[in-house]
VOMARDREN-469102 format. One record per residue: x, y, z of N, C-alpha, C in turn; residue number from 1; residue in three letters. Coordinates in nm, 2 decimals, always signed. Each point is the difference from the previous one (the first is absolute). Example, Ala and Ser with C-alpha at 12.3 -4.5 7.8 and 13.67 -1.06 7.14 Angstrom:
# VOMARDREN-469102
     n_u     n_v     n_w    ca_u    ca_v    ca_w     c_u     c_v     c_w  resi  resn
   +1.32   -0.57   +0.78   -0.09   +0.12   +0.00   +0.09   +0.12   +0.00     1   ALA
   -0.04   +0.11   -0.07   +0.09   +0.11   +0.00   -0.08   +0.11   +0.08     2   SER
//
This chain:
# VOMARDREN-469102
     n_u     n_v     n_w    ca_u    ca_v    ca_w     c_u     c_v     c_w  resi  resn
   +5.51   -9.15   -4.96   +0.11   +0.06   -0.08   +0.10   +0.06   +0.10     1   UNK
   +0.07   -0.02   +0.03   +0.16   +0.05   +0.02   +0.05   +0.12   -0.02     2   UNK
   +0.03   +0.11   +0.06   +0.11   +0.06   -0.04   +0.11   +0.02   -0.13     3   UNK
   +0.02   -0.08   +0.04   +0.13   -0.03   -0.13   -0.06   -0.02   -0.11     4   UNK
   -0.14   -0.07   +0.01   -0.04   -0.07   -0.14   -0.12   +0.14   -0.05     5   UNK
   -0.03   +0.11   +0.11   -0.08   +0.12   -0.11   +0.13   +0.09   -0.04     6   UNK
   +0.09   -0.01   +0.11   +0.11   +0.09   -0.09   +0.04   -0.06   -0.10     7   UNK
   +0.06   -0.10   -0.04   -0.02   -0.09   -0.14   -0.10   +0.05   -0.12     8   UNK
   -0.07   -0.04   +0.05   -0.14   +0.04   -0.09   +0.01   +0.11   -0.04     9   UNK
   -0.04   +0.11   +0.12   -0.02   +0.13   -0.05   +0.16   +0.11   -0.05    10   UNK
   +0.11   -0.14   -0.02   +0.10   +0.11   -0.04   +0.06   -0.06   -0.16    11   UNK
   -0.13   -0.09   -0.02   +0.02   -0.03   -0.16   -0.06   +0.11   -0.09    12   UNK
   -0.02   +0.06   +0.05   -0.04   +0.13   -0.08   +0.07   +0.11   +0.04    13   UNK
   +0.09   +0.00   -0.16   +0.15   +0.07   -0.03   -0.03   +0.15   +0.06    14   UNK
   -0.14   +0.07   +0.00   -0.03   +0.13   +0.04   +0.02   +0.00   +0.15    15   UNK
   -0.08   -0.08   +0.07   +0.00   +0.01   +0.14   +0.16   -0.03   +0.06    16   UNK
   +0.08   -0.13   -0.06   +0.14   +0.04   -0.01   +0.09   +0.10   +0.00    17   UNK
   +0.03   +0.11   -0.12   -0.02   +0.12   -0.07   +0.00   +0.10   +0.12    18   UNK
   -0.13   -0.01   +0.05   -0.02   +0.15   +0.05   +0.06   -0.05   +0.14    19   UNK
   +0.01   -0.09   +0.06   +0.04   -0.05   +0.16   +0.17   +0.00   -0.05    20   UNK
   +0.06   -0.01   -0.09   +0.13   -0.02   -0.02   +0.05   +0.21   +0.01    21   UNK
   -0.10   +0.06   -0.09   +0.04   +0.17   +0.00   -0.04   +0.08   +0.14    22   UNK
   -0.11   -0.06   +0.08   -0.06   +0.07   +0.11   +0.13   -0.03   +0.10    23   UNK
   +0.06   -0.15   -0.02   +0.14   +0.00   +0.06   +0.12   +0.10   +0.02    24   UNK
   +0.06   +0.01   -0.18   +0.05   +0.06   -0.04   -0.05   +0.19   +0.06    25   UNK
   -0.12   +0.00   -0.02   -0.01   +0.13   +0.07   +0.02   +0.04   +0.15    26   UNK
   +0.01   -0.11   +0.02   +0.02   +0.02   +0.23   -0.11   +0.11   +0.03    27   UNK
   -0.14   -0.07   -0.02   -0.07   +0.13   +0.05   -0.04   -0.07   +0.14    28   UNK
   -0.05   +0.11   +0.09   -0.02   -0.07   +0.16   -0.11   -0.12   -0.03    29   UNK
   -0.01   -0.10   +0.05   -0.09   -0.08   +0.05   -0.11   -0.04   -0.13    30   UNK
   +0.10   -0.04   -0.10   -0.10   -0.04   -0.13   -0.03   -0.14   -0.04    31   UNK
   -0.10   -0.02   -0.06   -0.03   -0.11   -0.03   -0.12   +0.01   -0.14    32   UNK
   +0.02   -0.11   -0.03   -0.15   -0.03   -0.12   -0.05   -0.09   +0.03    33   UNK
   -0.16   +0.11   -0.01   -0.06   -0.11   +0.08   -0.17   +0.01   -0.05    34   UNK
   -0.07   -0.08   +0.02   -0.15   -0.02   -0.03   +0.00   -0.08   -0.14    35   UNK
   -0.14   +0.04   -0.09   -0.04   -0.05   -0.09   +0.14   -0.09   -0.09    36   UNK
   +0.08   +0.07   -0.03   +0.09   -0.03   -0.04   +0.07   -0.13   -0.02    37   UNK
   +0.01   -0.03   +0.14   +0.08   -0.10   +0.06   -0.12   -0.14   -0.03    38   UNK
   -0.13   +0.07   +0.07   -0.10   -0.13   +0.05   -0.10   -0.04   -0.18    39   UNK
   +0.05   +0.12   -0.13   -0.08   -0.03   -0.11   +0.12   -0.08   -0.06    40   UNK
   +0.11   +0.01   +0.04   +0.10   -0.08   -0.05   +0.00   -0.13   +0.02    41   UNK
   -0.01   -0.05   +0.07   -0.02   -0.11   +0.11   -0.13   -0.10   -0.05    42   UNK
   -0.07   +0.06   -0.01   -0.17   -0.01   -0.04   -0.01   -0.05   -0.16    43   UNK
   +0.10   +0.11   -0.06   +0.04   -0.06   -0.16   +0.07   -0.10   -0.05    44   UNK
   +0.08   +0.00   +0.12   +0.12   -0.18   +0.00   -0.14   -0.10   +0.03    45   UNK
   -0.09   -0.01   +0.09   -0.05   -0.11   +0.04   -0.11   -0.02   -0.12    46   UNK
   -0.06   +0.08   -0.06   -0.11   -0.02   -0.09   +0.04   +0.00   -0.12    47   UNK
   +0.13   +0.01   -0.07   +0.02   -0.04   -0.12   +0.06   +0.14   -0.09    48   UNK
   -0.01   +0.15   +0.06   -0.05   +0.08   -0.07   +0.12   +0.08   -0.03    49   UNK
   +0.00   +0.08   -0.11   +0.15   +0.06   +0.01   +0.04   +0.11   +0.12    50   UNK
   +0.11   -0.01   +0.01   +0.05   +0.03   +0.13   -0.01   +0.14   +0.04    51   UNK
   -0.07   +0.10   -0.06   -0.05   +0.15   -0.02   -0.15   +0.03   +0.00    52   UNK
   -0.08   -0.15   +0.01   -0.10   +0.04   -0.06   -0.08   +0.05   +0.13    53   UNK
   -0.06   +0.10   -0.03   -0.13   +0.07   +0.05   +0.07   +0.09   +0.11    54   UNK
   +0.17   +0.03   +0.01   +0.04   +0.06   +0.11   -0.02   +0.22   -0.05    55   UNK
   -0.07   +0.01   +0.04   +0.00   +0.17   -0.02   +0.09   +0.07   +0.03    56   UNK
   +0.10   +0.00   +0.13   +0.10   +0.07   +0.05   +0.10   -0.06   +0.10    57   UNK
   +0.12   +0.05   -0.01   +0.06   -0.07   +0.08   +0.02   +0.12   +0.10    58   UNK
   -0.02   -0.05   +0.14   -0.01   +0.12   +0.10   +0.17   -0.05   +0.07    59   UNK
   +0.04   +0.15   +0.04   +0.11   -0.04   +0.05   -0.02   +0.13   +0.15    60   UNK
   +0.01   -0.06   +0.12   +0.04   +0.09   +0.09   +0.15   +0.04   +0.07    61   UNK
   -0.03   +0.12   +0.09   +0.14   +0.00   +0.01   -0.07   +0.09   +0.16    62   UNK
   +0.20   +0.03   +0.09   -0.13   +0.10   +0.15   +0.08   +0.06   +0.00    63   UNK
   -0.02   +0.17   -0.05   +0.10   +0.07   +0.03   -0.05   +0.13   +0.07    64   UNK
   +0.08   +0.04   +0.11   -0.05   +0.11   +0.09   +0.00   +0.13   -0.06    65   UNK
   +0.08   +0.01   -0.13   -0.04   +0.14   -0.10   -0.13   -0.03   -0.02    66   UNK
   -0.11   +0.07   +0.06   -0.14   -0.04   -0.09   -0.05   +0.11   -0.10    67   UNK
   +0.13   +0.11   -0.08   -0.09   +0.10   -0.09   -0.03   -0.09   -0.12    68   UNK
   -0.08   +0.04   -0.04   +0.02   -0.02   -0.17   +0.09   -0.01   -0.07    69   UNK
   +0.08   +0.10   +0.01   +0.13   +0.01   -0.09   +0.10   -0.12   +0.01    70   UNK
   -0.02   -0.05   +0.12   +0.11   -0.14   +0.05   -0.06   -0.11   -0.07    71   UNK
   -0.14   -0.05   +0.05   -0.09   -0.12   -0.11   +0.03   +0.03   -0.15    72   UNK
   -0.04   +0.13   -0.04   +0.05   +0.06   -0.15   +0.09   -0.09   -0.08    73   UNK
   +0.08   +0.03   +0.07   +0.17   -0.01   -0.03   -0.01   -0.12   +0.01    74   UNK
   -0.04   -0.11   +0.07   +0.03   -0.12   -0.01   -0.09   -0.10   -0.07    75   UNK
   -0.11   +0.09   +0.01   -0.08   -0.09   -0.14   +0.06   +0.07   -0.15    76   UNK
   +0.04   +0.06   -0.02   +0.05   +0.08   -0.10   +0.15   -0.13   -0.05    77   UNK
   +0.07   +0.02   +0.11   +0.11   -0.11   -0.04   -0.02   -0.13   -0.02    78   UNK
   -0.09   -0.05   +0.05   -0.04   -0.15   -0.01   -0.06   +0.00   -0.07    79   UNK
   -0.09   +0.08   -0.10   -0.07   -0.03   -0.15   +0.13   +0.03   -0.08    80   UNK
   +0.06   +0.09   -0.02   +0.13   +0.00   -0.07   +0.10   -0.11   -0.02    81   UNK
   +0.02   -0.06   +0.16   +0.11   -0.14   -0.07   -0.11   -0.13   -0.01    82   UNK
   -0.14   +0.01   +0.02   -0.04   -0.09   -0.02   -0.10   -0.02   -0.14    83   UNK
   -0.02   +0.12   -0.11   -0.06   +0.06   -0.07   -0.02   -0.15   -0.11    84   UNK
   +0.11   -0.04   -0.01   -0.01   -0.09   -0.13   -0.03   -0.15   +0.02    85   UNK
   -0.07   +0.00   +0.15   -0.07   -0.16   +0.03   -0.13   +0.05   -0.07    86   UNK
   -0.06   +0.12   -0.03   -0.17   +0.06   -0.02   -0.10   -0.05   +0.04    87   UNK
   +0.10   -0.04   +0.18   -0.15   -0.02   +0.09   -0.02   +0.17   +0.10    88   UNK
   -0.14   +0.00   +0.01   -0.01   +0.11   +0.09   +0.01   -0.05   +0.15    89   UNK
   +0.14   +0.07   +0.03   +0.04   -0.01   +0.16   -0.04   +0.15   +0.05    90   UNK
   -0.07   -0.02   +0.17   -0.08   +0.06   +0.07   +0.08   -0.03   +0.10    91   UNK
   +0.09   +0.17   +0.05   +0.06   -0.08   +0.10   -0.05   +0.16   +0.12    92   UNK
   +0.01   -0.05   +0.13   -0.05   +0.11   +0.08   +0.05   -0.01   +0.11    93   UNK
   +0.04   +0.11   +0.10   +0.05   +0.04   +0.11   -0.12   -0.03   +0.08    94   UNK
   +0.05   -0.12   +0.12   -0.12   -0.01   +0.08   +0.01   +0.08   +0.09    95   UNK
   +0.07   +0.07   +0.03   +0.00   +0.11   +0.14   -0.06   +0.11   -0.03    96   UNK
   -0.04   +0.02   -0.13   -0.09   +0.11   -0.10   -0.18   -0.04   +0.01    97   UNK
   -0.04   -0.15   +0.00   -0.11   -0.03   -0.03   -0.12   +0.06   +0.06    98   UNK
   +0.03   +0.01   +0.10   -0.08   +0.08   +0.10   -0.03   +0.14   -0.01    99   UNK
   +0.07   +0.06   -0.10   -0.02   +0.12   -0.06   -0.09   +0.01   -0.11   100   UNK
   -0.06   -0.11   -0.08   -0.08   +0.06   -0.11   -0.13   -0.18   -0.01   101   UNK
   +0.05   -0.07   +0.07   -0.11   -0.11   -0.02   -0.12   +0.04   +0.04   102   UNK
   -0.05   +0.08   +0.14   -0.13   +0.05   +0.02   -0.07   +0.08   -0.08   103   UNK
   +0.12   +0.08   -0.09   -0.05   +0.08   -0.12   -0.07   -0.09   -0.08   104   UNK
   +0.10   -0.09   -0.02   -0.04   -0.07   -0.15   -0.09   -0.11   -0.01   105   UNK
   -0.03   -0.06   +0.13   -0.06   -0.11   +0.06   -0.14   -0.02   +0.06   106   UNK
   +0.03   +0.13   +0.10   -0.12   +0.06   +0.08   +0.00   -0.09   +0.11   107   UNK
   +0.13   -0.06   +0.09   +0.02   -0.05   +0.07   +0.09   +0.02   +0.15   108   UNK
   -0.04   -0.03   +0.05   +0.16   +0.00   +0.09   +0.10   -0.06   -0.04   109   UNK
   +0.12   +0.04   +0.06   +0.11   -0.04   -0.03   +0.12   +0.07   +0.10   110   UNK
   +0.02   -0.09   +0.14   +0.07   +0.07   +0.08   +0.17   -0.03   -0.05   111   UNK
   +0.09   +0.09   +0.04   +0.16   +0.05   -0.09   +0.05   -0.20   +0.06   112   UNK
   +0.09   -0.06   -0.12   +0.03   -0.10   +0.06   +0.14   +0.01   +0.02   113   UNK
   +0.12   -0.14   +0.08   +0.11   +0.06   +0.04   +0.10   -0.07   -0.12   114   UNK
   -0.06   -0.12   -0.07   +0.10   -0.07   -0.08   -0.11   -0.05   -0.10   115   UNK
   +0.09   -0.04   -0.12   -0.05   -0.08   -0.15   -0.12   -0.04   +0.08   116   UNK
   +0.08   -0.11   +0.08   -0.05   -0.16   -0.02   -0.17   +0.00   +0.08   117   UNK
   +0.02   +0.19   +0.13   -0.14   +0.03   +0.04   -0.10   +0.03   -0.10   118   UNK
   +0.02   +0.06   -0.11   -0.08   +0.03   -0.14   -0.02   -0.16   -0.08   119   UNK
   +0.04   -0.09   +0.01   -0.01   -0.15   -0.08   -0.11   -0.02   +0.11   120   UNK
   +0.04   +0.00   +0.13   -0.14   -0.04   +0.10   -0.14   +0.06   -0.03   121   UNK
   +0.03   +0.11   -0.10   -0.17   +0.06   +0.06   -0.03   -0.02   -0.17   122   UNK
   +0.05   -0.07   -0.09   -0.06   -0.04   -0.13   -0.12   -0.06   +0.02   123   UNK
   -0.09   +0.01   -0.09   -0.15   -0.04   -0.03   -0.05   -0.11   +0.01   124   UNK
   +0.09   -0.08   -0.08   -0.03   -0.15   +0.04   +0.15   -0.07   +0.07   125   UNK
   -0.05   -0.11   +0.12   +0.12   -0.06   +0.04   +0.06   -0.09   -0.13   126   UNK
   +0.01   -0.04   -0.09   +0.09   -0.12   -0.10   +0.07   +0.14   -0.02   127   UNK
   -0.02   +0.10   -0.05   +0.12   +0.08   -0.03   +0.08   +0.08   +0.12   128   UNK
   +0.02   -0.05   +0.12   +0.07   +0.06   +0.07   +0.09   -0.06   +0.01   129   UNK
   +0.12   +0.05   -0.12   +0.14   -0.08   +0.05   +0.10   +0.12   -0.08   130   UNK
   +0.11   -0.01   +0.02   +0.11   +0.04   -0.06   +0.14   -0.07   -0.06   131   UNK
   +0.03   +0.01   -0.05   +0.16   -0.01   -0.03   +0.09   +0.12   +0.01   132   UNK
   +0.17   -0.07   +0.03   +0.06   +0.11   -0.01   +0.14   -0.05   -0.01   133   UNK
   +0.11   +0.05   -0.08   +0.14   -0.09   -0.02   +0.02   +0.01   +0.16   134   UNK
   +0.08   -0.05   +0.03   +0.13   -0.02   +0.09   +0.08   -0.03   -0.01   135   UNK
   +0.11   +0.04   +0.09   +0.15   -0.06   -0.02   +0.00   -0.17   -0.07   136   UNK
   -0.08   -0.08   +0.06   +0.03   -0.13   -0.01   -0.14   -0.08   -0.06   137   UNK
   -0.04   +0.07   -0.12   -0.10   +0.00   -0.08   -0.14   +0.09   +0.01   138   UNK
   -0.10   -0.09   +0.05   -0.13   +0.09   +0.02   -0.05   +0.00   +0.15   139   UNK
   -0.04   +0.10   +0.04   -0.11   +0.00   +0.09   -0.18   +0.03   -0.03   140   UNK
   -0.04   -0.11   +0.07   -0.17   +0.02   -0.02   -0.08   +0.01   +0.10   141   UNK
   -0.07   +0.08   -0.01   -0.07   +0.08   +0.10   -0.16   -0.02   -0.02   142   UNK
   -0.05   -0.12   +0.04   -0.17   -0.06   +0.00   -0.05   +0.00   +0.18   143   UNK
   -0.04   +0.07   +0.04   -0.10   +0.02   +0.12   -0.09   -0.11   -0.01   144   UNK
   -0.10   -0.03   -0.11   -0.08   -0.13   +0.00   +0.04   -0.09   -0.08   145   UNK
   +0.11   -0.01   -0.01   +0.07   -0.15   -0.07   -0.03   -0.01   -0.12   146   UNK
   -0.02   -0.12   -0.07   +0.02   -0.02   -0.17   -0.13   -0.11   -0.04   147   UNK
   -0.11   +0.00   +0.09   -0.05   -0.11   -0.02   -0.13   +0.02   -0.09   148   UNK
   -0.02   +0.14   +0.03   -0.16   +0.07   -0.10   +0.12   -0.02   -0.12   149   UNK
   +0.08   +0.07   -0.01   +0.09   +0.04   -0.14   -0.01   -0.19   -0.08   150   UNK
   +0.05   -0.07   +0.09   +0.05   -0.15   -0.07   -0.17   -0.03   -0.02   151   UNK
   -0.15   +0.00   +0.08   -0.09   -0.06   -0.05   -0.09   +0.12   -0.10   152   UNK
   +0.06   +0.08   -0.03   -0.01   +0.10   -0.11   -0.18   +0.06   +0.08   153   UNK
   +0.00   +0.07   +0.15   -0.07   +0.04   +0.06   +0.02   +0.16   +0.02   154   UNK
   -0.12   +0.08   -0.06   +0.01   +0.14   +0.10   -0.09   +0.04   +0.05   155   UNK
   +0.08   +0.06   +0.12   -0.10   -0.02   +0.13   +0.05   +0.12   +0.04   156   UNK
   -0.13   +0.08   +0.03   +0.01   +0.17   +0.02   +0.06   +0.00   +0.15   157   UNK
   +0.05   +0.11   +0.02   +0.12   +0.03   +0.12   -0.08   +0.12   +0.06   158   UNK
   -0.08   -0.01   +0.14   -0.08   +0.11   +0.05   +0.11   +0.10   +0.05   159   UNK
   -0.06   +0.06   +0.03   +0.11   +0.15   +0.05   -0.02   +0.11   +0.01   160   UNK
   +0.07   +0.10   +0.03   -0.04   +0.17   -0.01   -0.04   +0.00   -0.12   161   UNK
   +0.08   +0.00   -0.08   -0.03   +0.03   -0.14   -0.12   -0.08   -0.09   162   UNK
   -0.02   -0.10   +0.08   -0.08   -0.10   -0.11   -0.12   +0.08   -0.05   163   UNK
   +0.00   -0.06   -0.14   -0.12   +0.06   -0.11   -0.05   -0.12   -0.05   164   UNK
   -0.07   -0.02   +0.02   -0.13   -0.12   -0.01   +0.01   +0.00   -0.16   165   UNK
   -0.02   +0.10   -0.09   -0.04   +0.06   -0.06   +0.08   -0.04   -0.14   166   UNK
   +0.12   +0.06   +0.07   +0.19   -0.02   -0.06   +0.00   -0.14   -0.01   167   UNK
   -0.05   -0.09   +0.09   +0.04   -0.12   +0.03   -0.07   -0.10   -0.11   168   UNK
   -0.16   +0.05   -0.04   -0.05   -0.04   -0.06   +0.00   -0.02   -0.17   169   UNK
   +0.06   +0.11   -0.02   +0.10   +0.05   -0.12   +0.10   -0.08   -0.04   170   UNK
   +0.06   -0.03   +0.13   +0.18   -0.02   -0.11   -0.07   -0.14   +0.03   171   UNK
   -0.05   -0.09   +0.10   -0.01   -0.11   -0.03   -0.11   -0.06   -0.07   172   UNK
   -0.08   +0.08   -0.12   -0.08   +0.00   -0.12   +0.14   +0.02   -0.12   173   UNK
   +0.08   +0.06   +0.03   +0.08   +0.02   -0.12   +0.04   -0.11   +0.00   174   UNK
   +0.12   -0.10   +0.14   +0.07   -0.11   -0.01   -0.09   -0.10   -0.04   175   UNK
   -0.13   -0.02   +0.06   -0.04   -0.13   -0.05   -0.06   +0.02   -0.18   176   UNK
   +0.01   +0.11   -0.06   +0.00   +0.00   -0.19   +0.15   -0.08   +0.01   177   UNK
   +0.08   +0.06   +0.04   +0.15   -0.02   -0.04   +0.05   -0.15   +0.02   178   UNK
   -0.06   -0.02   +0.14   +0.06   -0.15   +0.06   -0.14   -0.09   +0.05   179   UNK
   -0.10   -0.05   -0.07   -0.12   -0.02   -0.02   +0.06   -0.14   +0.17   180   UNK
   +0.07   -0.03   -0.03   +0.01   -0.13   +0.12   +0.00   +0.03   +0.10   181   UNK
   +0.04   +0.15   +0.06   -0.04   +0.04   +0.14   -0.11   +0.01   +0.08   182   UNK
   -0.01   -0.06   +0.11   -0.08   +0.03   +0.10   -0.01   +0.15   +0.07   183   UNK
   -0.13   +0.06   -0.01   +0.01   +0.12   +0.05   -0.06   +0.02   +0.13   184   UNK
   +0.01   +0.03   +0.11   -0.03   +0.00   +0.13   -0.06   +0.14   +0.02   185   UNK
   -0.14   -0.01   -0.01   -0.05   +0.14   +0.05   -0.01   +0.13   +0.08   186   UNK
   +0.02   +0.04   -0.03   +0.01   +0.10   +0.11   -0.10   +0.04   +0.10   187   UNK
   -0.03   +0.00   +0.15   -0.06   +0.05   +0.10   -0.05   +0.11   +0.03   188   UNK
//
């Protein structure tokens, strides 16, 4: 699969469109949508399925060097507001913040990263490490391990600081209820 042909894919679903057209509209630093989103979209074009099905959240990142609260606040606060009447739950989060409460919530490490697209790198499994993002001259897409787990509908755990064997075991028990035709690649 191509480039061109997962952005295709994954921008037939009017939501993942939607929210990449307002995060625009918002000029927040260094944003994109990216993970499950993009790769359950993609996954639902090839197996037949409606084009929402089994996606939980759409995550959106952004890197801004305000890292209070009150700054993320405010901008998840506005992006549920103009995006309120798609009634998908959008999860959007300041990566320059993450390093502030994932150890809490995770019980992991998590050293401070410098950009989006370093937080897409340390996702759980490699098929979801990709982004989208408008540009002047359509999209930009941001895949570190390319499109090829996504196109043979493969997920394959992503080791790392962060990795949770655990986490890993989880979400890819949920996908294969949801997407029974995937291959699941164990974790080590």
């Amino acid at each position: 699969m191509s480039k061109d042909e997962f952005l295709a894919l994954a921008l037939r679903n009017p939501v993942n469109a939607t929210i990449l057209d307002e995060l625009h509209r918002l000029a927040l630093p260094d944003a994109w949508l990216v993970s499950g989103c993009l790769v359950q979209t993609v996954w639902n074009v090839l197996t037949g399925r409606p084009i929402d099905h089994g996606i939980a959240d759409y995550d959106a990142f952004y890197f801004d060097a305000d890292t209070s609260w009150e700054a993320e606040d405010a901008v998840i606060r506005t992006l549920h507001a103009r995006l309120a009447y798609l009634g998908a739950k959008i999860e959007v989060r300041n990566q320059a913040r993450v390093h502030m409460w994932y150890p809490a919530k995770h019980g992991l490490p998590y050293p401070p990263l410098r950009s989006s697209s370093e937080g897409i790198d340390r996702f759980l499994t490699q098929n979801t490490q990709v982004g989208v993002r408008r540009a002047s001259d359509g999209h930009e897409v941001y895949a570190p391990r390319g499109f090829d787990d996504i196109a043979a509908l493969i997920a394959r755990p992503n080791p790392g600081p962060n990795f949770s064997a655990a986490n890993y075991e989880a979400k890819a028990k949920r996908w294969k209820a949801l997407w029974p035709e995937i291959t699941v690649i164990a974790a080590e």
